[in-house]
TORKOL-4160 file (C-alpha; in steps of 0.2 Angstrom, whole numbers, padded with zeros to 4 digits, m for minus):
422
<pt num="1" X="0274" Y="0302" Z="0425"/>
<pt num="2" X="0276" Y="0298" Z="0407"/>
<pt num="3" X="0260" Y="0301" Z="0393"/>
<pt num="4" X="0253" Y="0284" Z="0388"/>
<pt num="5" X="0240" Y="0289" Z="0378"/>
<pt num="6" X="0240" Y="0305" Z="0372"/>
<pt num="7" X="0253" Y="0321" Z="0375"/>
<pt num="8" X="0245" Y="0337" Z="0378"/>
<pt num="9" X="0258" Y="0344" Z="0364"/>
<pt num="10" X="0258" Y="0330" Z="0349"/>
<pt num="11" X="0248" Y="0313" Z="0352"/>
<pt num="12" X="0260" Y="0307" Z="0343"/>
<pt num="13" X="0273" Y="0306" Z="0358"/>
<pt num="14" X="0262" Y="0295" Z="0368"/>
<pt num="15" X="0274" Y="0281" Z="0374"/>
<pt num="16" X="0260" Y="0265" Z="0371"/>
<pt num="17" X="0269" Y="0249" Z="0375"/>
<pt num="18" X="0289" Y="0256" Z="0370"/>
<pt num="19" X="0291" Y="0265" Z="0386"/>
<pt num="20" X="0288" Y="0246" Z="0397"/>
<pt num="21" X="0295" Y="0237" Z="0383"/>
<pt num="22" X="0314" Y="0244" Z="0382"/>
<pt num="23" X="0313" Y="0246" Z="0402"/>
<pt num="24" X="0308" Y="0228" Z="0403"/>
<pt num="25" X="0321" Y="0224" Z="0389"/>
<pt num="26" X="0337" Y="0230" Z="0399"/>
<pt num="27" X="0330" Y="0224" Z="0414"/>
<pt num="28" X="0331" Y="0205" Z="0407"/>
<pt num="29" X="0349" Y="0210" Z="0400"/>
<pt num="30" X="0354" Y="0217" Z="0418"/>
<pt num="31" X="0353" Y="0234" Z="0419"/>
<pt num="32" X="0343" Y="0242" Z="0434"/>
<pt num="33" X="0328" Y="0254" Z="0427"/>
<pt num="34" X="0316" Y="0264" Z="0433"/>
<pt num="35" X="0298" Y="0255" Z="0438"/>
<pt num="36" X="0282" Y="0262" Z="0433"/>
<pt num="37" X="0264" Y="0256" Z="0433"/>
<pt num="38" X="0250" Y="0260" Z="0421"/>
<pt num="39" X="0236" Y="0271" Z="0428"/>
<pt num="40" X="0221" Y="0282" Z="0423"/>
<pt num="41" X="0223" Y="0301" Z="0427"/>
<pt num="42" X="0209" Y="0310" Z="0433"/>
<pt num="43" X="0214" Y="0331" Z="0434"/>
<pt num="44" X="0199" Y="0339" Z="0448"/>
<pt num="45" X="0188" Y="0325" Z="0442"/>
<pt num="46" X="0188" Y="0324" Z="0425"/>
<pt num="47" X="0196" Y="0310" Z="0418"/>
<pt num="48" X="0213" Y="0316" Z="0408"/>
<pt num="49" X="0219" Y="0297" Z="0399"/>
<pt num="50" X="0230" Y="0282" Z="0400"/>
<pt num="51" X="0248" Y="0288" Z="0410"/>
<pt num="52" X="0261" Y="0276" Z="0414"/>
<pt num="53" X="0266" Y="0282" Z="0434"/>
<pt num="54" X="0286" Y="0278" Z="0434"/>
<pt num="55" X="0298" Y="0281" Z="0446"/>
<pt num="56" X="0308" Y="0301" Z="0445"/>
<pt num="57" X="0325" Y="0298" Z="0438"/>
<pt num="58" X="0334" Y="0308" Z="0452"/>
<pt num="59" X="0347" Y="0305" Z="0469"/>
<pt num="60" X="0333" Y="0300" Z="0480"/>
<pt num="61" X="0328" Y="0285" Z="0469"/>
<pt num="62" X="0346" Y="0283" Z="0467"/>
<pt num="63" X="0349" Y="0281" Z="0484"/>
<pt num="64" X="0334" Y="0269" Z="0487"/>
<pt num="65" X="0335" Y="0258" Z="0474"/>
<pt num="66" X="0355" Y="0257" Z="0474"/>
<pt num="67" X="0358" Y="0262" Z="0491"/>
<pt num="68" X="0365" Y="0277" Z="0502"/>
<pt num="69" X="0377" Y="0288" Z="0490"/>
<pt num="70" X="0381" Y="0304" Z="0481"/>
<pt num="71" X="0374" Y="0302" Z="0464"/>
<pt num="72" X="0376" Y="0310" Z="0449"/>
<pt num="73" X="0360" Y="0311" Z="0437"/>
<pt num="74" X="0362" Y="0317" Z="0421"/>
<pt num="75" X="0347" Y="0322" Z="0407"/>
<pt num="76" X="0353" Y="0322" Z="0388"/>
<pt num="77" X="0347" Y="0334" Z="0378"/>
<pt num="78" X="0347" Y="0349" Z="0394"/>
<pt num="79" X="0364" Y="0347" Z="0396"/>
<pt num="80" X="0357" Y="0349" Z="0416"/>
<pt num="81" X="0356" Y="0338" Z="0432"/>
<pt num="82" X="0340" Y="0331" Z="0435"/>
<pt num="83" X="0335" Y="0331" Z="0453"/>
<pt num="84" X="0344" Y="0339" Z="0469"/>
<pt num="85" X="0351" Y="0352" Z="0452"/>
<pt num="86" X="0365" Y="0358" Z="0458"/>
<pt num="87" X="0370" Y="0348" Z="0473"/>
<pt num="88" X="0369" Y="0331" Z="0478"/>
<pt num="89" X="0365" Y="0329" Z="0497"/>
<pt num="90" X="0373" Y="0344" Z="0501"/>
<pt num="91" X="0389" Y="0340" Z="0491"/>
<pt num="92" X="0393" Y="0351" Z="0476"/>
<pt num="93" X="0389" Y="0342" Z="0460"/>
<pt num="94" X="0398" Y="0352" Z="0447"/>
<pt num="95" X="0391" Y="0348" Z="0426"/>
<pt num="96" X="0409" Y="0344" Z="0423"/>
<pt num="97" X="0406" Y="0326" Z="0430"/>
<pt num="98" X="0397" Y="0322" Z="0414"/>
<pt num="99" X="0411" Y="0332" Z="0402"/>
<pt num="100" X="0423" Y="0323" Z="0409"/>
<pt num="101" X="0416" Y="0307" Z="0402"/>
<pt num="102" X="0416" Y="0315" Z="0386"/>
<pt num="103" X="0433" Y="0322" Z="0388"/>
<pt num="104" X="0442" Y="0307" Z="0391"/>
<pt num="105" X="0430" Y="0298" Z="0376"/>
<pt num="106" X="0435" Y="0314" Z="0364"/>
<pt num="107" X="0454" Y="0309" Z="0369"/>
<pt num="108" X="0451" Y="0291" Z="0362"/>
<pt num="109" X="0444" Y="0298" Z="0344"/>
<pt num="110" X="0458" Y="0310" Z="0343"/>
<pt num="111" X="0473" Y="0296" Z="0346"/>
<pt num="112" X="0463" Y="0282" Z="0334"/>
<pt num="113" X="0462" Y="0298" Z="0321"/>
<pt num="114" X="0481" Y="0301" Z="0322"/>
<pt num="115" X="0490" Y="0298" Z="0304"/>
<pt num="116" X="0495" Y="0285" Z="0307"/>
<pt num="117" X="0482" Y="0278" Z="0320"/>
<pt num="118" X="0489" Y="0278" Z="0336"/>
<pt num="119" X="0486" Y="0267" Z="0351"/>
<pt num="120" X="0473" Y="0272" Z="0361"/>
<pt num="121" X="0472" Y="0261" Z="0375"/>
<pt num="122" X="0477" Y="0272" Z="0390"/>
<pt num="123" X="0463" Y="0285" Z="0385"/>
<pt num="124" X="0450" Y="0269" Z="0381"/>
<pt num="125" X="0457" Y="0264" Z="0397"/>
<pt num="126" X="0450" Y="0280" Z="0406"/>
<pt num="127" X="0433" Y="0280" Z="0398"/>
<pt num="128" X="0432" Y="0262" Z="0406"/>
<pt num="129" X="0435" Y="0270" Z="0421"/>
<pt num="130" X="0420" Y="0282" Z="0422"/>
<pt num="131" X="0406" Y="0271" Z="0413"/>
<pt num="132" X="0397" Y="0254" Z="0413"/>
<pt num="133" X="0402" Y="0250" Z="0394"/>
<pt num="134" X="0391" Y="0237" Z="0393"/>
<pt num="135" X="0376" Y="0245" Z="0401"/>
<pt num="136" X="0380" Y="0257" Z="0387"/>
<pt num="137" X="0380" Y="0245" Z="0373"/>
<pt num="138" X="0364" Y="0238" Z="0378"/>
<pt num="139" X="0355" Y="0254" Z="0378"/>
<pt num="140" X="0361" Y="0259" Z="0361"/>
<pt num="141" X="0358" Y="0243" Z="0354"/>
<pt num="142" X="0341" Y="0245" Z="0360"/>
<pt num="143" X="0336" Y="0262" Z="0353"/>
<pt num="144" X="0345" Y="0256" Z="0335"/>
<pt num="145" X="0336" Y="0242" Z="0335"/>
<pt num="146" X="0318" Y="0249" Z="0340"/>
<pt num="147" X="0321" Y="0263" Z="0327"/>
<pt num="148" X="0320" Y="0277" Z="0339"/>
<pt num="149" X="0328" Y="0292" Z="0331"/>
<pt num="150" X="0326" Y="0303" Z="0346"/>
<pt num="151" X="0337" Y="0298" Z="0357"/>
<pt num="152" X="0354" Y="0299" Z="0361"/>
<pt num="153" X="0353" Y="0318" Z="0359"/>
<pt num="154" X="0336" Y="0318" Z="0369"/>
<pt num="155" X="0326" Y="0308" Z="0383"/>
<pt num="156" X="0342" Y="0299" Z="0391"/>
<pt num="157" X="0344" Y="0298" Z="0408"/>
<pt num="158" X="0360" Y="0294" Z="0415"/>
<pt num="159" X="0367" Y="0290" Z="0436"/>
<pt num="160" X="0382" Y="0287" Z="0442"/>
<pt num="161" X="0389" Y="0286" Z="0460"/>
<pt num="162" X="0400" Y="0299" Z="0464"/>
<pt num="163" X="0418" Y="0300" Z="0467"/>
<pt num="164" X="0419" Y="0282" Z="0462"/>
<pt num="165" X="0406" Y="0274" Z="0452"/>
<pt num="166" X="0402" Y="0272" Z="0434"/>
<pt num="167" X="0388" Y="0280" Z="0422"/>
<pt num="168" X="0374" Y="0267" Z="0418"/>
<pt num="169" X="0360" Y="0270" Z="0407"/>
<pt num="170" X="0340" Y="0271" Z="0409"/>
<pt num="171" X="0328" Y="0270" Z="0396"/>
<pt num="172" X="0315" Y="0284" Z="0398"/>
<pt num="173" X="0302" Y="0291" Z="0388"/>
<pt num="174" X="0304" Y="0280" Z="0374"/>
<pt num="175" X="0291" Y="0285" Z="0364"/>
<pt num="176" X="0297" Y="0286" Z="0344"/>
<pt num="177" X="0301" Y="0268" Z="0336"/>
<pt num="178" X="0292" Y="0250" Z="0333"/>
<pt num="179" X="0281" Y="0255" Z="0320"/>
<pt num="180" X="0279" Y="0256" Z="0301"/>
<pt num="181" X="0292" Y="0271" Z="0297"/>
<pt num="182" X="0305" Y="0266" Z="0308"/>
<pt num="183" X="0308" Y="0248" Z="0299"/>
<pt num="184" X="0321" Y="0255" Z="0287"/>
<pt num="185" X="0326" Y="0268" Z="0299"/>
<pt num="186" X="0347" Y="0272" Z="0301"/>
<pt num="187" X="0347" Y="0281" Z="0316"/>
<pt num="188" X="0363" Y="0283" Z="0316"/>
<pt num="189" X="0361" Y="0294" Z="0302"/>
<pt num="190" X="0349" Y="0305" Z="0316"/>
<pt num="191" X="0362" Y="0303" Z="0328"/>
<pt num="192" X="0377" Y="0306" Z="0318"/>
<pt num="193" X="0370" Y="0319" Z="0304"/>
<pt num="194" X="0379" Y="0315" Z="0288"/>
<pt num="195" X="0392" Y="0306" Z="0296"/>
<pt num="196" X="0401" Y="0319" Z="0305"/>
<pt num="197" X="0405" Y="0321" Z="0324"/>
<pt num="198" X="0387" Y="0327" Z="0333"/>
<pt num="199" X="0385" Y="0338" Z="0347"/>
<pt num="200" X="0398" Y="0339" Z="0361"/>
<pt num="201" X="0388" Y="0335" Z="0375"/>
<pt num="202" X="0377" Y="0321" Z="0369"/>
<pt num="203" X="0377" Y="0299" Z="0370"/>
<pt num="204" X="0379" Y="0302" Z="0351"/>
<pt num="205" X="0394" Y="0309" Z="0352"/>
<pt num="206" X="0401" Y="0296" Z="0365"/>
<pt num="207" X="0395" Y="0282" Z="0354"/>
<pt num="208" X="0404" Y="0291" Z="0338"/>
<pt num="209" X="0422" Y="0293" Z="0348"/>
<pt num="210" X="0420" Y="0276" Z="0356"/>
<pt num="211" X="0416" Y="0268" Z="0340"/>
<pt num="212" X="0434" Y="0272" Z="0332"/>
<pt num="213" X="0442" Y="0261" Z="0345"/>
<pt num="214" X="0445" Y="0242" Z="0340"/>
<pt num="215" X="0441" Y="0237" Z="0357"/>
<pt num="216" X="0426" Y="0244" Z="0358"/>
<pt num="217" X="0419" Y="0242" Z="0342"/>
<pt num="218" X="0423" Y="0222" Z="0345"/>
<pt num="219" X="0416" Y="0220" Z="0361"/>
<pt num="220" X="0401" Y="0230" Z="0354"/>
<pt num="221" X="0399" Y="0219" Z="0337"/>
<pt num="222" X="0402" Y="0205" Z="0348"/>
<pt num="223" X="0386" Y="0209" Z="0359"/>
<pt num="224" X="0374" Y="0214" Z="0346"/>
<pt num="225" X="0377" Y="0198" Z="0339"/>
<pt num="226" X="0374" Y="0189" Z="0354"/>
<pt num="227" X="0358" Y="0198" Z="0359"/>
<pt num="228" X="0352" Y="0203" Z="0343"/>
<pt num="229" X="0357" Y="0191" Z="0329"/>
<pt num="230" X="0361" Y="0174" Z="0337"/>
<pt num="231" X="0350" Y="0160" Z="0326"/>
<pt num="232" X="0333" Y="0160" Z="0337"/>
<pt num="233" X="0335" Y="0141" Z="0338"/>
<pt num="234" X="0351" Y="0143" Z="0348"/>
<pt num="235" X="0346" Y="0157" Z="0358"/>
<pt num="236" X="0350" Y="0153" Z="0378"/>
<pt num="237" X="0353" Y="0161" Z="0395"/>
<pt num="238" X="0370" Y="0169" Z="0396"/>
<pt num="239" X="0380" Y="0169" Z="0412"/>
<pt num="240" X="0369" Y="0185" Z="0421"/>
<pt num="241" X="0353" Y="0176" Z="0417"/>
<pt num="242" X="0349" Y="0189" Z="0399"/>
<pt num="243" X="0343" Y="0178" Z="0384"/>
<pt num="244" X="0356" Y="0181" Z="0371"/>
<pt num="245" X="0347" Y="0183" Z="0355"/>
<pt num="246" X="0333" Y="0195" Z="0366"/>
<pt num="247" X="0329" Y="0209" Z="0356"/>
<pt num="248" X="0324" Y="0208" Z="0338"/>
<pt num="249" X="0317" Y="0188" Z="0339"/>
<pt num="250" X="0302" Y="0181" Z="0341"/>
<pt num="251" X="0304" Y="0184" Z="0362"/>
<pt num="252" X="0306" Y="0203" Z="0358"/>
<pt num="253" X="0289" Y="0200" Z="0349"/>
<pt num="254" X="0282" Y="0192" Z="0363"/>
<pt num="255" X="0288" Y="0203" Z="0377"/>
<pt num="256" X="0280" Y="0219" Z="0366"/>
<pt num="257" X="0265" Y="0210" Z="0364"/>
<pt num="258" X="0265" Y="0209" Z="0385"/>
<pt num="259" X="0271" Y="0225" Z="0386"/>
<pt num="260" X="0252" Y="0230" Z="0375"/>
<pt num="261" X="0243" Y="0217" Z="0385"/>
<pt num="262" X="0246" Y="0227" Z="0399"/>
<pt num="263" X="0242" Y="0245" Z="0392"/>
<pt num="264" X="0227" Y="0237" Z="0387"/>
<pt num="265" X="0222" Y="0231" Z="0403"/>
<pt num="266" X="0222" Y="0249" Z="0410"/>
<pt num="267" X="0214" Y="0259" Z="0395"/>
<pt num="268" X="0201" Y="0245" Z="0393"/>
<pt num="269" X="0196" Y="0250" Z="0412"/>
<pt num="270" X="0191" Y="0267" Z="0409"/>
<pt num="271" X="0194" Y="0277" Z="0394"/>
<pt num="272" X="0184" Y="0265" Z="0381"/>
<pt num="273" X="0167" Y="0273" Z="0392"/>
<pt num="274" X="0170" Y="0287" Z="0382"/>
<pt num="275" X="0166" Y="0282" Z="0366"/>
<pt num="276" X="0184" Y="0279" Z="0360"/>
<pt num="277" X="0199" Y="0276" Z="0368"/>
<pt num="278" X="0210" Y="0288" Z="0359"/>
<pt num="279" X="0209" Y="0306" Z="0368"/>
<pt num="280" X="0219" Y="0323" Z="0367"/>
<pt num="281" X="0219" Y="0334" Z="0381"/>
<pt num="282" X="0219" Y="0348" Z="0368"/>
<pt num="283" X="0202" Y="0345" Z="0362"/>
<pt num="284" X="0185" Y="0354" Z="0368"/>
<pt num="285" X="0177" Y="0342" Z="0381"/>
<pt num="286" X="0176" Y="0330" Z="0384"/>
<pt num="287" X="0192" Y="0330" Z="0374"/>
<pt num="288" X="0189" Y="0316" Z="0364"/>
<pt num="289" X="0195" Y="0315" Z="0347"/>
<pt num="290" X="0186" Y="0306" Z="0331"/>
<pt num="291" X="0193" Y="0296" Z="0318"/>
<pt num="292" X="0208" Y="0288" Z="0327"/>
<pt num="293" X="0206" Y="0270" Z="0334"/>
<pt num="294" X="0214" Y="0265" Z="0347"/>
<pt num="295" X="0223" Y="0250" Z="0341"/>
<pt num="296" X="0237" Y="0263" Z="0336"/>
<pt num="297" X="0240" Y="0263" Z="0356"/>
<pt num="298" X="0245" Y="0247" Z="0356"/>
<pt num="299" X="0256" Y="0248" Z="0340"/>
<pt num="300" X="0250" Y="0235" Z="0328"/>
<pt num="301" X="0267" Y="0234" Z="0316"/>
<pt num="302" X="0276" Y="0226" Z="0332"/>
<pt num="303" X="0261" Y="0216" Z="0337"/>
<pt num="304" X="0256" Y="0206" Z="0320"/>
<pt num="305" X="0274" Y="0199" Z="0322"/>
<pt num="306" X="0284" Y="0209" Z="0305"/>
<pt num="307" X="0293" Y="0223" Z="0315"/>
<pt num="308" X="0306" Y="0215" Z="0326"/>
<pt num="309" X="0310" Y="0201" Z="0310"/>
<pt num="310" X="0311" Y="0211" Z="0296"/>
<pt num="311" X="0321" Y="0225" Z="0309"/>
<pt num="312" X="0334" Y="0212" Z="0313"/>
<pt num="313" X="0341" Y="0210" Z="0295"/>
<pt num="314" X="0340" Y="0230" Z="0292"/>
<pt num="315" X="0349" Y="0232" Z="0308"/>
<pt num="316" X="0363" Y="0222" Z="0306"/>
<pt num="317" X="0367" Y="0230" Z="0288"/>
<pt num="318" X="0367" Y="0247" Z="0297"/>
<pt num="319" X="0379" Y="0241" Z="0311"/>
<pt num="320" X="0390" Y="0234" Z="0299"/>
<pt num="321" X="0392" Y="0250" Z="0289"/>
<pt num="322" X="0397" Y="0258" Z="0305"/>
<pt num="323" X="0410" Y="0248" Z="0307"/>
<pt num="324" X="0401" Y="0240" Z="0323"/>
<pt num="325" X="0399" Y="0224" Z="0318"/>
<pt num="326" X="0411" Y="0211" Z="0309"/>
<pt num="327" X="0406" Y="0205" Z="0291"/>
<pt num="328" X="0416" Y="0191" Z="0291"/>
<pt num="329" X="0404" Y="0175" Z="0288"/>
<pt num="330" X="0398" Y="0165" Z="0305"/>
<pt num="331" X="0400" Y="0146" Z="0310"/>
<pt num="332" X="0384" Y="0135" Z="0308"/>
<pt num="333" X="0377" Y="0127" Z="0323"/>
<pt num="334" X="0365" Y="0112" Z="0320"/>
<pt num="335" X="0354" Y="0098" Z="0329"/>
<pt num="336" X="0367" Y="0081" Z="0329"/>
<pt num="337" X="0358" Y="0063" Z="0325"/>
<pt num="338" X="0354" Y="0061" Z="0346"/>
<pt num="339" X="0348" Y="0073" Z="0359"/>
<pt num="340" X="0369" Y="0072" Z="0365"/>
<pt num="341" X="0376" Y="0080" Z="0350"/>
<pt num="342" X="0377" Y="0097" Z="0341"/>
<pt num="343" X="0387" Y="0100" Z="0326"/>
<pt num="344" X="0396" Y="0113" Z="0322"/>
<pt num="345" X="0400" Y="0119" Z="0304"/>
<pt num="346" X="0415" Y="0133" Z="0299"/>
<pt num="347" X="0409" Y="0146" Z="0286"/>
<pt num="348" X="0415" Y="0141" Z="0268"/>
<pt num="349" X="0427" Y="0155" Z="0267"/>
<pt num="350" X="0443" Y="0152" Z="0257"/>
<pt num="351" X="0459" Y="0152" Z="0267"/>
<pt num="352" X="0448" Y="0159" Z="0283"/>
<pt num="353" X="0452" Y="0149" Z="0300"/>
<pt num="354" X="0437" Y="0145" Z="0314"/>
<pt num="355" X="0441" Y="0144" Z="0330"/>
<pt num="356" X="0433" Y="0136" Z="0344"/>
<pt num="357" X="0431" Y="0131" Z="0363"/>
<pt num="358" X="0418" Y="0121" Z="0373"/>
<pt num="359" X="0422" Y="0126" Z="0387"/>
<pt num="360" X="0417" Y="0144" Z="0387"/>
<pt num="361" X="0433" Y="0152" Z="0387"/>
<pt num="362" X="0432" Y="0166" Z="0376"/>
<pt num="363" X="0440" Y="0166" Z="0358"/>
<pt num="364" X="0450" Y="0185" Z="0358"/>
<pt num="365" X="0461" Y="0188" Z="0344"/>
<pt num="366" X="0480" Y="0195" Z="0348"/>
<pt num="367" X="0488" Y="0208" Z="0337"/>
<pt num="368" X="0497" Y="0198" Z="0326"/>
<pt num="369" X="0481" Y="0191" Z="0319"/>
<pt num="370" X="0484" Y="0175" Z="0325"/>
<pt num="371" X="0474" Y="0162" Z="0340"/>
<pt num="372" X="0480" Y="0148" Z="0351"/>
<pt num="373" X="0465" Y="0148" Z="0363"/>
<pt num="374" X="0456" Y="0136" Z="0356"/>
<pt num="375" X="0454" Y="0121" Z="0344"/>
<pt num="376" X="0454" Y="0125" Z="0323"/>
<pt num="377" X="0445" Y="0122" Z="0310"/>
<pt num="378" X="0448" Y="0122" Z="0290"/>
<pt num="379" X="0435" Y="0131" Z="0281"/>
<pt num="380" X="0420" Y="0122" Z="0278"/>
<pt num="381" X="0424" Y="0110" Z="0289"/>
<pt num="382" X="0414" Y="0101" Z="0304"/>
<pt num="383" X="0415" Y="0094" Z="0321"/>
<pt num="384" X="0401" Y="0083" Z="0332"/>
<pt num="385" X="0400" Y="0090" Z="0351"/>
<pt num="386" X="0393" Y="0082" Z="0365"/>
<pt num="387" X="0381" Y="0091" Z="0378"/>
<pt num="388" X="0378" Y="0102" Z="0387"/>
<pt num="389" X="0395" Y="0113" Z="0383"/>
<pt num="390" X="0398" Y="0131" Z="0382"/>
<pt num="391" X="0402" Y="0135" Z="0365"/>
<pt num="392" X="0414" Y="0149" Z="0360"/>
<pt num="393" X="0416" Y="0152" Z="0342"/>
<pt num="394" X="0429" Y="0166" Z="0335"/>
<pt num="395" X="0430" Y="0166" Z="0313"/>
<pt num="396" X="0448" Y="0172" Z="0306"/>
<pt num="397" X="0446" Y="0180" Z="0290"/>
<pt num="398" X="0460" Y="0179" Z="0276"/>
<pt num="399" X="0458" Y="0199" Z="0272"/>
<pt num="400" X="0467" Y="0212" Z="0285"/>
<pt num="401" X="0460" Y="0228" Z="0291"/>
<pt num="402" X="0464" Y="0240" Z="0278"/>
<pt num="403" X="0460" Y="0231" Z="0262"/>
<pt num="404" X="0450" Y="0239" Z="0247"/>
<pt num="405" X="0432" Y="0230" Z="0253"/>
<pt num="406" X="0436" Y="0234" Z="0272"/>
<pt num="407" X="0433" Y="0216" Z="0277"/>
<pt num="408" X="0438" Y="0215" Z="0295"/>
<pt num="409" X="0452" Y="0203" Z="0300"/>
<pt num="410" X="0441" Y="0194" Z="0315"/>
<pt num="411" X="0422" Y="0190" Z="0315"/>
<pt num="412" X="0410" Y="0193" Z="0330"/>
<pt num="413" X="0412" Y="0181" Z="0342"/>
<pt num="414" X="0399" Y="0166" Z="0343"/>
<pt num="415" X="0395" Y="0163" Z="0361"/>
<pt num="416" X="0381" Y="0151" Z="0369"/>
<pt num="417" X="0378" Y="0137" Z="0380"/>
<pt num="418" X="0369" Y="0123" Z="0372"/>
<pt num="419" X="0359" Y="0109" Z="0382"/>
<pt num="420" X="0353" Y="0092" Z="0378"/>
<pt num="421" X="0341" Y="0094" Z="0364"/>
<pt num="422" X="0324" Y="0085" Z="0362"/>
């Protein structure tokens, strides 16, 4: 059970709406989480608040929600197994599991550290082999874009199958973020303290390592883009039913703003009969505090519409000074002269080639810099498709790795399925 309303330590780490929110958010994008349900608390008959109920993240909701296994569940920040400790059904469960993960990501920052940079791809190779990347993207994605300091060093809750599975990530307790302070908000500045390497055992660290791999940081800047900066006109369903474009958009907004519907649905039940709906389990009875509305339980900055909007263009900066997400100009998509027809428009970019499929093969750039997988286009220049198609969209920049403003050679890539229009 995860506080709602108020903490018995600092109100301030009341969940609200974030907790359902970033559950309900990886959920759409196809990660399995934990489920909860909002209730009021009574402790020997005196009422105690607004809890959200949620499933234990330990083996035995493993097991029953992902079937018979061993599993592995790992709490960051304890640097601990959460559940059967020790063992899992019986079998030894040794901590090494999780450092393993952190061994073999170590091994990729070492090798992409070299002087010269050397190739990494056997030891990115391993770390592929023992986690779910993309459920990892997702869930740091997420907390970057929510403004949730505290985390990756704190709060997470990590399973994984034993001998053979892969780590995926849970949100849990995400109770910091969504509101006024965390707009501007680098995290990664929490997470990776004046830019150096952060604590061994921690998501932080795997993200730093990870991040110095090309591959990684591509396929990563190619996600953020597709869930977090894709044009809100071309948003659509990808191929494992997620909304590309799904977290800092106007259906961020409106999934928060259920996400509130709900927690007000539960508090307005009971805890306005005391007066107020705001109460800290700290106070005298009937432990009910003065002076603090309760419209702060439902976060207002998300809910009047400013937070997820104004986030998304703070976000990407952020991401690009990390060197997770390309800088290189994106193509244009636009509304053609019948409901048929979609235009598509390369970036202006001198000497820069745009690259395109419509039929959803995806654009991957090889080592030499160059692309044959799909059609080109001259800067600037424009070409009328007919729908529905599955656009893929890959910008080649004129400026190498390596030069003096650290423009990268290939942009994100630009992927989305595009119906009939009205």
């Amino acid at each position: 059970m995860t506080t709602a309303l108020s903490d018995q330590a600092n109100p301030a780490n009341a969940t609200y709406a974030k907790d359902v929110f970033a559950r309900n958010t990886l959920a759409l994008l196809g990660h399995p989480q934990l489920y909860y349900r909002w209730v009021n608390l009574y402790v020997n008959g005196l009422y105690w608040g607004a809890y959200l109920l949620t499933e234990k993240a330990d083996t035995d909701t493993c097991k029953r929600r992902f079937g018979e296994g061993n599993y592995y569940v790992w709490k960051d920040g304890a640097g601990a197994v959460v559940g059967d400790g020790a063992t899992i059904s019986g079998s030894p469960c040794p901590a090494t599991v999780w450092a393993n993960l952190l061994a073999a990501s170590a091994a990729v920052y070492t090798q992409a550290n070299a002087a010269p940079p050397e190739d990494a791809s056997t030891e990115y190779a391993a770390v592929e082999t023992q986690m779910e990347v993309g459920s990892f993207i997702d869930y740091t994605l997420l907390h970057a874009c929510l403004g949730n300091f505290d985390s990756l060093h704190n709060n997470g809750r990590v399973y994984r199958e034993m001998p053979d599975g892969k780590f995926n990530w849970l949100a849990y307790d995400v109770e910091v973020g969504a509101d006024a302070p965390a707009l501007n908000r680098d995290c990664f500045s929490n997470w990776w303290p004046g830019g150096s390497r952060p604590s061994a055992t921690s998501e932080a660290r795997l993200l730093f390592d990870l991040s110095k791999h090309p591959k990684f940081a591509q396929r990563y800047g190619d996600r953020a883009w597709q869930i977090c900066f894709m044009p809100t006109a071309l948003q659509s369903r990808d191929e494992d039913g997620a909304l590309a474009g799904d977290i800092p958009t106007d259906k961020a907004q409106a999934r928060f703003q259920a996400a509130a519907t709900e927690f007000d649905a539960i508090r307005l039940s009971e805890s306005l009969r005391w007066g107020m709906g705001y109460r800290d389990v700290f106070s005298a009875a009937p432990r009910q505090t003065t002076g603090t509305p309760y419209a702060i339980g439902t976060n207002t900055t998300p809910n009047t519409g400013v937070f997820f909007a104004a986030r998304r263009t703070i976000l990407q900066t952020q991401l690009q000074n990390r060197g997770l997400l390309s800088s290189v100009p994106m193509p244009e998509v636009s509304l053609g002269a019948n409901p048929n027809l979609w235009t598509l428009t390369a970036p202006t970019l001198a000497d820069s080639e745009t690259y395109y499929n419509a039929g959803g093969s995806p654009i991957e750039p090889d080592a030499a810099g160059t692309d044959t997988a799909g059609s080109l286009l001259a800067p600037g220049a424009s070409v009328t498709l007919t729908a529905p198609f599955h656009l893929t969209v890959r910008v080649r920049s004129p400026l190498p790795n390596g030069t003096t403003d650290d423009t990268p050679f290939w942009s994100n890539l630009f992927d989305v399925q595009l119906p009939t229009h009205p």
